[in-house]
TIZAVEX-410470 format. One record per atom (N, C-alpha, C, O): residue in three letters; atom name; z, y, x. Coordinates in nm, 2 decimals, always signed. Layout:
N
NODE residu atome     up  north   east
NODE    ALA    CA      Z      Y      X
...
***
This chain:
106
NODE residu atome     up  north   east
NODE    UNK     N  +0.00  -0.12  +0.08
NODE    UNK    CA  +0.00  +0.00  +0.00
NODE    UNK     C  +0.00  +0.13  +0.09
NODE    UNK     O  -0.07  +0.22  +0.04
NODE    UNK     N  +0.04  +0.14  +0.17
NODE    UNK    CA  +0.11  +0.24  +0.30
NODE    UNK     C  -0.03  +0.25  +0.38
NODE    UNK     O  -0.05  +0.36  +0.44
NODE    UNK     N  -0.12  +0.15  +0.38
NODE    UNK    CA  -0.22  +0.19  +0.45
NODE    UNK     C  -0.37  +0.21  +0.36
NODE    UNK     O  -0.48  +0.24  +0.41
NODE    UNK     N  -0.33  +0.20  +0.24
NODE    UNK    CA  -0.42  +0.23  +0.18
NODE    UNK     C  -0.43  +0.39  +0.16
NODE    UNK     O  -0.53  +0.46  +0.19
NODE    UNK     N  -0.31  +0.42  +0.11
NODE    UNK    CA  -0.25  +0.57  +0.12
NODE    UNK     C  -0.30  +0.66  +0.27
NODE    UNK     O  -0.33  +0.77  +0.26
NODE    UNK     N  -0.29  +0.60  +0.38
NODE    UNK    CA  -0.32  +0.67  +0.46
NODE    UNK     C  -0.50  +0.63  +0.44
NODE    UNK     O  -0.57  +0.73  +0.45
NODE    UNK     N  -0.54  +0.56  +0.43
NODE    UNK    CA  -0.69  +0.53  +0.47
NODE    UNK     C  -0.77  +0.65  +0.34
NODE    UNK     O  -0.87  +0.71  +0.36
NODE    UNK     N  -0.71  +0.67  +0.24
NODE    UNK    CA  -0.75  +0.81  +0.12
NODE    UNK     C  -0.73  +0.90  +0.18
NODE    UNK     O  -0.81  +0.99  +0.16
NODE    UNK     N  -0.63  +0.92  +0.26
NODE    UNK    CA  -0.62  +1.06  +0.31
NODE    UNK     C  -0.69  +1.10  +0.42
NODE    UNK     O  -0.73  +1.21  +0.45
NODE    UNK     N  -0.71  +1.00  +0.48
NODE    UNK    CA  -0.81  +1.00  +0.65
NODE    UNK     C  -0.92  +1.07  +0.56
NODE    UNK     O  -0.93  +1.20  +0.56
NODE    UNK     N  -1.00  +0.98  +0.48
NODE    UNK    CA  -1.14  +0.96  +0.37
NODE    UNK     C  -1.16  +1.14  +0.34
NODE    UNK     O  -1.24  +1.22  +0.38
NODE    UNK     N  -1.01  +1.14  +0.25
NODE    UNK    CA  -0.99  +1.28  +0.19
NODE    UNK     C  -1.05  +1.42  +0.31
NODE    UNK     O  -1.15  +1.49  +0.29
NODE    UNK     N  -0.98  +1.41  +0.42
NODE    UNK    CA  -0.99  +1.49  +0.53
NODE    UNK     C  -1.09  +1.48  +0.54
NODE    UNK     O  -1.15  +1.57  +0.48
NODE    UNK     N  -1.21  +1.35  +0.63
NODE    UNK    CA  -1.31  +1.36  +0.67
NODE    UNK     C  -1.42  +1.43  +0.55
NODE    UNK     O  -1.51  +1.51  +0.59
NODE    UNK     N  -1.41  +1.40  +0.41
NODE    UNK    CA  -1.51  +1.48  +0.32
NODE    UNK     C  -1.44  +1.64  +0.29
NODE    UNK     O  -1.49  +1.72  +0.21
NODE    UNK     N  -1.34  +1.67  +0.35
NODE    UNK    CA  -1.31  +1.80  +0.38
NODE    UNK     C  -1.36  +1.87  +0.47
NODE    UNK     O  -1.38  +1.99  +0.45
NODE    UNK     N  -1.41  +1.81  +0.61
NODE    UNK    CA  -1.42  +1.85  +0.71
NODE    UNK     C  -1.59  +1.86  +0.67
NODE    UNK     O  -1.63  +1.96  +0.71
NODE    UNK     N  -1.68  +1.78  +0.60
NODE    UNK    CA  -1.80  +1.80  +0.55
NODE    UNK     C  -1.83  +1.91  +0.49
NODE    UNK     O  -1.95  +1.95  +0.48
NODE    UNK     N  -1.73  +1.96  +0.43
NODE    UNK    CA  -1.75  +2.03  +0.27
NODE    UNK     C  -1.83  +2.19  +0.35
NODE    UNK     O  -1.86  +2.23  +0.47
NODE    UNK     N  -1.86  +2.25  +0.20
NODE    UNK    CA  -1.89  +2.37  +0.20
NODE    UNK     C  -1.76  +2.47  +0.24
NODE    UNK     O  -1.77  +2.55  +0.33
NODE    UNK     N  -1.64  +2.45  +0.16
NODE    UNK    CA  -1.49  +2.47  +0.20
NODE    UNK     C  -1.47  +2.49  +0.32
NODE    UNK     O  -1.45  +2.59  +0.38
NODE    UNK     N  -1.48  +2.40  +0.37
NODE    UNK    CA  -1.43  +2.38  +0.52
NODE    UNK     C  -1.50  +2.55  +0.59
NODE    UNK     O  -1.44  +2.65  +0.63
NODE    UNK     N  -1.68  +2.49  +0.59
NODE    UNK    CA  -1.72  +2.60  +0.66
NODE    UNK     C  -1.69  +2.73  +0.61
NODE    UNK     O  -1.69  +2.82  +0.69
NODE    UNK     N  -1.64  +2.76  +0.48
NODE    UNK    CA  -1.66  +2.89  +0.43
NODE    UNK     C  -1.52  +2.93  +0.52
NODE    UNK     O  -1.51  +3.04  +0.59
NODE    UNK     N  -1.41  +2.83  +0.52
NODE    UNK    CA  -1.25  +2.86  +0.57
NODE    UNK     C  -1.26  +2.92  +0.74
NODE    UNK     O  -1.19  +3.01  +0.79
NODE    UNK     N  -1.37  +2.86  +0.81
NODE    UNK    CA  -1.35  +2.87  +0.98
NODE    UNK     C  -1.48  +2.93  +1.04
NODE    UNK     O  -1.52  +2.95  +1.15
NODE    UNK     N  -1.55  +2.97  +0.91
NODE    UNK    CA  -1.67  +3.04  +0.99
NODE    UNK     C  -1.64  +3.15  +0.97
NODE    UNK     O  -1.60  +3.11  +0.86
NODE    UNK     N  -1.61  +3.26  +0.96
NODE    UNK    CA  -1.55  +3.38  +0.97
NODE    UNK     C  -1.49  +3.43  +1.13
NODE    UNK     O  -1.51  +3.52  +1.21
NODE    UNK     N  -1.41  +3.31  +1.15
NODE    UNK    CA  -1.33  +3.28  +1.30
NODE    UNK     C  -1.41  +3.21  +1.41
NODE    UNK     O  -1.36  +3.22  +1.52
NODE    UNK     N  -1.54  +3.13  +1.40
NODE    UNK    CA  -1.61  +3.06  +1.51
NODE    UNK     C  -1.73  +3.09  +1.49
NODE    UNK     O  -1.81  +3.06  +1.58
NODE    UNK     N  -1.79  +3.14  +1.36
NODE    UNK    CA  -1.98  +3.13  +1.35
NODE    UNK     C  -1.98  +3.04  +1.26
NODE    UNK     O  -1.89  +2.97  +1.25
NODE    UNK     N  -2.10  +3.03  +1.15
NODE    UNK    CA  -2.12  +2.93  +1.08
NODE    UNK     C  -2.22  +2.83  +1.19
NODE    UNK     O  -2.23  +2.71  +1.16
NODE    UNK     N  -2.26  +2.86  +1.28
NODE    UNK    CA  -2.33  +2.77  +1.39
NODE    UNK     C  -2.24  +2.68  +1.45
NODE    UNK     O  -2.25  +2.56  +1.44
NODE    UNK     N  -2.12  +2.75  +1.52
NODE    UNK    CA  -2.02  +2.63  +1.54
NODE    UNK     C  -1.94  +2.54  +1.47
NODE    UNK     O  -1.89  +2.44  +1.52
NODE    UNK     N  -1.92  +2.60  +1.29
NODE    UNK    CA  -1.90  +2.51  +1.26
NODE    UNK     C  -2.01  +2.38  +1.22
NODE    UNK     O  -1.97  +2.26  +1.20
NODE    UNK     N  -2.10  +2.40  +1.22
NODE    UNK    CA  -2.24  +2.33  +1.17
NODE    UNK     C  -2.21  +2.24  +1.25
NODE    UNK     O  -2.19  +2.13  +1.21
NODE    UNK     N  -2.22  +2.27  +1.36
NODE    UNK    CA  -2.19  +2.19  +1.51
NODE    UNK     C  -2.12  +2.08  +1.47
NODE    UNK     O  -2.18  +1.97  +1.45
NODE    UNK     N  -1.98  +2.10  +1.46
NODE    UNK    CA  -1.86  +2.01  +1.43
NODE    UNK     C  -1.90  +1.94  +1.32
NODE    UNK     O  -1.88  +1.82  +1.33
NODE    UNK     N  -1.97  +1.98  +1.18
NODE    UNK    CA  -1.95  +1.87  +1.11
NODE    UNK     C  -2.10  +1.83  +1.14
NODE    UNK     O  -2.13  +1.75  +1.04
NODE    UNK     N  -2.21  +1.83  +1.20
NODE    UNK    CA  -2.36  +1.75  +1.21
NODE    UNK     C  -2.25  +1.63  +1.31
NODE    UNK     O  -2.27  +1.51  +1.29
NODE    UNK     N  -2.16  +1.68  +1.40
NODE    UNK    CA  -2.14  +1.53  +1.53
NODE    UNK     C  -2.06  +1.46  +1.41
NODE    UNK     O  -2.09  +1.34  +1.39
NODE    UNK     N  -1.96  +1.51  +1.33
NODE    UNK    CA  -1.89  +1.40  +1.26
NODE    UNK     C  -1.99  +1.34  +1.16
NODE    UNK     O  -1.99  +1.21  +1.16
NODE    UNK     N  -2.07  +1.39  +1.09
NODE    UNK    CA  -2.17  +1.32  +1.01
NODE    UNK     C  -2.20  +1.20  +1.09
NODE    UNK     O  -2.15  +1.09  +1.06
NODE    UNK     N  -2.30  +1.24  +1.20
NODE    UNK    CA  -2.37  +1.18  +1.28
NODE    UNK     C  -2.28  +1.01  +1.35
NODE    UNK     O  -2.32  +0.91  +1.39
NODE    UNK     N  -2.15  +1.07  +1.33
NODE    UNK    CA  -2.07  +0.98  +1.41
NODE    UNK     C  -2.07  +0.85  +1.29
NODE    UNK     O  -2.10  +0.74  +1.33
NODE    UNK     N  -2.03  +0.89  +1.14
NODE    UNK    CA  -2.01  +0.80  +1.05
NODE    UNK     C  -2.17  +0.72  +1.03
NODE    UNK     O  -2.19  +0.60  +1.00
NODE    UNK     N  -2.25  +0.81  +1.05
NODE    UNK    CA  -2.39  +0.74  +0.98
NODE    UNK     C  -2.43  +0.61  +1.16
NODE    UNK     O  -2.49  +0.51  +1.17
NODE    UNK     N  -2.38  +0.66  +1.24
NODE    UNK    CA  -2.39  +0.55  +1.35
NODE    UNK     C  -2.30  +0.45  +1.36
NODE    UNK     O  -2.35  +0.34  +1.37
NODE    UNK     N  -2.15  +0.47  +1.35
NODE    UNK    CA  -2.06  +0.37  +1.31
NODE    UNK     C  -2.02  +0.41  +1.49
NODE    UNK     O  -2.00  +0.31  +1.55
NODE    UNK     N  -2.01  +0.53  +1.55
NODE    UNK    CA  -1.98  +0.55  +1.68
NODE    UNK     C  -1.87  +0.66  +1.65
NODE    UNK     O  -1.88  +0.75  +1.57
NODE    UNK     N  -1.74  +0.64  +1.74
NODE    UNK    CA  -1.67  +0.74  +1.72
NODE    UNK     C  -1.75  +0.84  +1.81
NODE    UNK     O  -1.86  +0.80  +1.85
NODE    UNK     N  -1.70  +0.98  +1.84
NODE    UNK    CA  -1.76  +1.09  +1.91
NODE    UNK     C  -1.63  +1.13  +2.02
NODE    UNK     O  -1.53  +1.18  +1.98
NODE    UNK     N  -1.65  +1.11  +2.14
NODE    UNK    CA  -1.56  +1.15  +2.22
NODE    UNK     C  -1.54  +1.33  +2.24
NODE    UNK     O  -1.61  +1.43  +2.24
NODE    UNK     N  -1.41  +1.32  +2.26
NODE    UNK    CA  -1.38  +1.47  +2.24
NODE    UNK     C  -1.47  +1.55  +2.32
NODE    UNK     O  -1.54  +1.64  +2.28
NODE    UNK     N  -1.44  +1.48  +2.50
NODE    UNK    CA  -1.54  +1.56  +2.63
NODE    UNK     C  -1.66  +1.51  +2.60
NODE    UNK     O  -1.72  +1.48  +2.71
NODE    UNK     N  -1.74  +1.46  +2.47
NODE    UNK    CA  -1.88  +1.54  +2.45
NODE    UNK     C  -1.91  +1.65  +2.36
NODE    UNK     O  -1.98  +1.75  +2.37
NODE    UNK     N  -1.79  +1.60  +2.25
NODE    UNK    CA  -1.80  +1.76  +2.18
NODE    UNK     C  -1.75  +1.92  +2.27
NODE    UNK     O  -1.81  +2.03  +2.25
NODE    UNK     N  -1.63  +1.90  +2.36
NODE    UNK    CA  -1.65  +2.02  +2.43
NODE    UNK     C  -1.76  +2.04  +2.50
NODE    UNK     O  -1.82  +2.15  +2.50
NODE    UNK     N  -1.81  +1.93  +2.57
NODE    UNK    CA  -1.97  +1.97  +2.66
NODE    UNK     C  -2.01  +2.02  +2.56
NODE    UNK     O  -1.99  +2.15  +2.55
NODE    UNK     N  -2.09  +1.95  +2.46
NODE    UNK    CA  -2.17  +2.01  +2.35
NODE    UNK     C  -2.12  +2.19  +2.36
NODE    UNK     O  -2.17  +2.27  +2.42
NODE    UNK     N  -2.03  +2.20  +2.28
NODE    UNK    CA  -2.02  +2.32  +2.26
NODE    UNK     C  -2.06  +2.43  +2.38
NODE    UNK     O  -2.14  +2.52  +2.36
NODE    UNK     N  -1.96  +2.40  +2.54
NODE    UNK    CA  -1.96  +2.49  +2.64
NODE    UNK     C  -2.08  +2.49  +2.74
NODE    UNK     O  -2.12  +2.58  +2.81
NODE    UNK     N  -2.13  +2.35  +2.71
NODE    UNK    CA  -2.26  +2.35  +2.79
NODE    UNK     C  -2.42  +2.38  +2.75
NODE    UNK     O  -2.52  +2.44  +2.81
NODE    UNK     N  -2.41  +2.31  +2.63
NODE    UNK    CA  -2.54  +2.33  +2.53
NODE    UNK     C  -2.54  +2.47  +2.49
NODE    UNK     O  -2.63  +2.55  +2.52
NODE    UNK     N  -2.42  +2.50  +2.43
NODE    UNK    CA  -2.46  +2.60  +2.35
NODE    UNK     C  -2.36  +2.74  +2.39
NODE    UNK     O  -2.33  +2.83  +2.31
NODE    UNK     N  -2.32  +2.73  +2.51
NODE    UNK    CA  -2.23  +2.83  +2.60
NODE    UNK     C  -2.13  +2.86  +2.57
NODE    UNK     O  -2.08  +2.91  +2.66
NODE    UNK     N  -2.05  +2.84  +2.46
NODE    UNK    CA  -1.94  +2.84  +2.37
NODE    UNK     C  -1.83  +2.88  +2.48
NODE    UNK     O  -1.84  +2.82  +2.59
NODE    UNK     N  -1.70  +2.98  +2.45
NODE    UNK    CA  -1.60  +3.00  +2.56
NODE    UNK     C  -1.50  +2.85  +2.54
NODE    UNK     O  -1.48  +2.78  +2.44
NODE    UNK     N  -1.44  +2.84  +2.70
NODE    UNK    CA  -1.37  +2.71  +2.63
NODE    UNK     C  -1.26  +2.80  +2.57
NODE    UNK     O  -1.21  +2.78  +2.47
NODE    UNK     N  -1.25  +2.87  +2.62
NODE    UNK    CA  -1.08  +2.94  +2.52
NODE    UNK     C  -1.14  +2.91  +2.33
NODE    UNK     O  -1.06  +2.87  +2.24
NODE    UNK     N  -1.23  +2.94  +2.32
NODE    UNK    CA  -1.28  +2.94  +2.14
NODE    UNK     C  -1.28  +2.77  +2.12
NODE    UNK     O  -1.23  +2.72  +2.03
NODE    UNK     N  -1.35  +2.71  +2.22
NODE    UNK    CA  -1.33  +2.54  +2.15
NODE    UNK     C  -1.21  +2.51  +2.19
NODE    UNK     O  -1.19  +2.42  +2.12
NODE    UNK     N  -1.12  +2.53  +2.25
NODE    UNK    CA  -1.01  +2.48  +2.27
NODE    UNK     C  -0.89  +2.53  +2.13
NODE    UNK     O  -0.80  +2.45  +2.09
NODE    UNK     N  -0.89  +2.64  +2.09
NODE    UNK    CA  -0.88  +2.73  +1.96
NODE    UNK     C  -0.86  +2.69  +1.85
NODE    UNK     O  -0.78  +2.71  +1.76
NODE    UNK     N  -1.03  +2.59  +1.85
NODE    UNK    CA  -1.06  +2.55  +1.76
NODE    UNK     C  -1.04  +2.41  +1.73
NODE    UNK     O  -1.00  +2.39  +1.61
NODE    UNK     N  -1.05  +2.31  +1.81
NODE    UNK    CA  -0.92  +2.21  +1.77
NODE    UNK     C  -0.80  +2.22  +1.77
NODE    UNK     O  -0.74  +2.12  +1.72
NODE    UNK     N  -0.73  +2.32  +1.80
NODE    UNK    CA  -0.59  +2.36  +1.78
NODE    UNK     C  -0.58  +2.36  +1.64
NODE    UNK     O  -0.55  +2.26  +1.59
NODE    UNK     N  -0.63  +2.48  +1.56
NODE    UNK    CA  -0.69  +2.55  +1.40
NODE    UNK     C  -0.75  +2.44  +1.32
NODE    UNK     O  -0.75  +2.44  +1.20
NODE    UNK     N  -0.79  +2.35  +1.41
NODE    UNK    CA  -0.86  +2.22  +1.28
NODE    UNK     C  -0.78  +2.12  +1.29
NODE    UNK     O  -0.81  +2.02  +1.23
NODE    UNK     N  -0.66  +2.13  +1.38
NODE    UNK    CA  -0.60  +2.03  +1.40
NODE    UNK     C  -0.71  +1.90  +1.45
NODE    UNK     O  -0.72  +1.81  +1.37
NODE    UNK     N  -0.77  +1.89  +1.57
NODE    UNK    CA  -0.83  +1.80  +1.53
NODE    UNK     C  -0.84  +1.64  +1.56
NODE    UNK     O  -0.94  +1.56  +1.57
NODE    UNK     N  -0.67  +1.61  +1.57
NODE    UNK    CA  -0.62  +1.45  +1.58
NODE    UNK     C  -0.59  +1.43  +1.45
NODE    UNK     O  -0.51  +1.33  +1.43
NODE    UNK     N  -0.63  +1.50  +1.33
NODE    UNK    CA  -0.65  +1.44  +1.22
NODE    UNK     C  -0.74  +1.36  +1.18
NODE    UNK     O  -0.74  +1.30  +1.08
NODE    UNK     N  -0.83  +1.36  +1.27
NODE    UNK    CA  -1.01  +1.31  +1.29
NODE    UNK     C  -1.05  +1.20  +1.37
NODE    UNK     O  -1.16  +1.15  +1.39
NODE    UNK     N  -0.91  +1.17  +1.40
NODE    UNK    CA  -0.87  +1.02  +1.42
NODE    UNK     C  -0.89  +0.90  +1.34
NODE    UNK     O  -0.83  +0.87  +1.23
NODE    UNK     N  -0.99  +0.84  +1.40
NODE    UNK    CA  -1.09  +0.76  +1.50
NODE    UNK     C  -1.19  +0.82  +1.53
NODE    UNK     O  -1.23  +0.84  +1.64
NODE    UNK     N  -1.26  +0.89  +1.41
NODE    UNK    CA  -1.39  +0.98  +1.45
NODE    UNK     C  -1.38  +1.01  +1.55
NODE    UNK     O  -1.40  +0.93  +1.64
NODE    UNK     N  -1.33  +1.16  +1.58
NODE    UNK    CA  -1.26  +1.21  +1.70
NODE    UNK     C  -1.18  +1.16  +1.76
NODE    UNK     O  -1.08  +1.12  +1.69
NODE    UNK     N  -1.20  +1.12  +1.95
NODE    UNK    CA  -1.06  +1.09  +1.95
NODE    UNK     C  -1.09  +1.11  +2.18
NODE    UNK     O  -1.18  +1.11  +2.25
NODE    UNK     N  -0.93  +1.14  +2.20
NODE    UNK    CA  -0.92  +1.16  +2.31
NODE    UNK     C  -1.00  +1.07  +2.39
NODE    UNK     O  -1.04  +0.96  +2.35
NODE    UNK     N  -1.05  +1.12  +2.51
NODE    UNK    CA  -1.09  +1.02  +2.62
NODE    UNK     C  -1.06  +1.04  +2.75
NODE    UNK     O  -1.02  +1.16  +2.76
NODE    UNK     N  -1.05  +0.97  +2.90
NODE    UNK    CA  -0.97  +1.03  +2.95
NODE    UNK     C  -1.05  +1.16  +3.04
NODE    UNK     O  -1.00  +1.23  +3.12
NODE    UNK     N  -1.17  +1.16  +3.00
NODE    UNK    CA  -1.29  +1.28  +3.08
NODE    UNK     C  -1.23  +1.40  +2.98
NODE    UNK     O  -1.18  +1.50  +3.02
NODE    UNK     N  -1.24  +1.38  +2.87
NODE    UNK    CA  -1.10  +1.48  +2.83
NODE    UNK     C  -0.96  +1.52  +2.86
NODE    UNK     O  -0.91  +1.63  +2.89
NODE    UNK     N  -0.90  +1.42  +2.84
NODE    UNK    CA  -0.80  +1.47  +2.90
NODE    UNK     C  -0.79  +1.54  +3.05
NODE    UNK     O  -0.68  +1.61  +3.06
NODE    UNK     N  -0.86  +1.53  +3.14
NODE    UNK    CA  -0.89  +1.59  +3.29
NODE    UNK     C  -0.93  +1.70  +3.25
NODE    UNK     O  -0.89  +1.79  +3.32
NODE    UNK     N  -1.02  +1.74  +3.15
NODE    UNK    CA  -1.11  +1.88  +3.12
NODE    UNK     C  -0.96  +1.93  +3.09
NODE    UNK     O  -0.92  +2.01  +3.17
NODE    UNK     N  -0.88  +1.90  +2.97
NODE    UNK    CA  -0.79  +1.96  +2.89
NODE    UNK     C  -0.64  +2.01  +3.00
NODE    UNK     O  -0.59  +2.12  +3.00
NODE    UNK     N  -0.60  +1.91  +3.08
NODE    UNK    CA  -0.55  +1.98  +3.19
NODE    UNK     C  -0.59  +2.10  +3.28
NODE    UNK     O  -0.53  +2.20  +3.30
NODE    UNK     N  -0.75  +2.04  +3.35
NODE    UNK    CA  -0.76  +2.13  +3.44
NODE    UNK     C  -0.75  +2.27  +3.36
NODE    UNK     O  -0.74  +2.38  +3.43
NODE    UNK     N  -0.75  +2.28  +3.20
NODE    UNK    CA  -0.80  +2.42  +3.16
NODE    UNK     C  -0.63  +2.46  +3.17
NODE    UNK     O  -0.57  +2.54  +3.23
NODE    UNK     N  -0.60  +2.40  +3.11
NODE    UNK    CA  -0.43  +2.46  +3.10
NODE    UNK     C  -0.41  +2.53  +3.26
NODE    UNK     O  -0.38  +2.65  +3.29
NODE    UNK     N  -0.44  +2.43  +3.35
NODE    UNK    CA  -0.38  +2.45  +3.50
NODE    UNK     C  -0.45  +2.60  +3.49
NODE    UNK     O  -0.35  +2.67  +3.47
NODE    UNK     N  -0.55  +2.67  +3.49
NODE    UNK    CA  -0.59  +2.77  +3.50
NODE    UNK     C  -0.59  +2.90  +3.38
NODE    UNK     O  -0.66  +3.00  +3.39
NODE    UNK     N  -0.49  +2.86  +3.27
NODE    UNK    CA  -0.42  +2.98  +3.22
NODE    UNK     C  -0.32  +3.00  +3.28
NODE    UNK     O  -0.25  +3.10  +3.26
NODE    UNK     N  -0.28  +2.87  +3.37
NODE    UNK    CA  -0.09  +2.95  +3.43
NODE    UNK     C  -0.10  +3.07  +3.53
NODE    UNK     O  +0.00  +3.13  +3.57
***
């Protein structure tokens, strides 16, 4: 029962994170381009049956498309985005990106 409950609310979030809602909520604060971004890789992730590693969506964002990391890093803060768990999920070329960045706001 306990995991059913959680598996609706995963469901619930991820067709949140699709919605019109969503972009209307965070494009104001990142571009309606970056958010497009975020939900075409989660789309893309479900219709492949591939999760999406976090250090491709930051490349994506800082390399493809020049994005500051201070704004993508912002923005998984703001979307919380270990709610997006399995879709999204840490890897450890992230985690190296996500230190080295901290190390260089101190």
């Amino acid at each position: 029962m306990e995991y059913d409950i959680q598996l609706i609310e995963f469901m619930d979030q991820v067709d949140y994170c699709l919605s019109l809602r969503f972009k209307e909520k965070w494009r104001h604060k990142y571009s309606s381009h970056f958010i497009r971004v975020f939900q075409e890789k989660v789309l893309k992730s479900l219709e492949t049956q591939k999760p999406v590693k976090k250090s491709s969506l930051y490349t994506t964002y800082t390399k493809k498309y020049k994005y500051n990391p201070d704004v993508v890093f912002d923005f998984f803060n703001s979307i919380e985005i270990g709610l997006y768990y399995p879709i999204v999920y840490d890897d450890p070329k992230f985690l190296t990106i996500r230190a080295e960045y901290r190390d260089s706001k101190k």
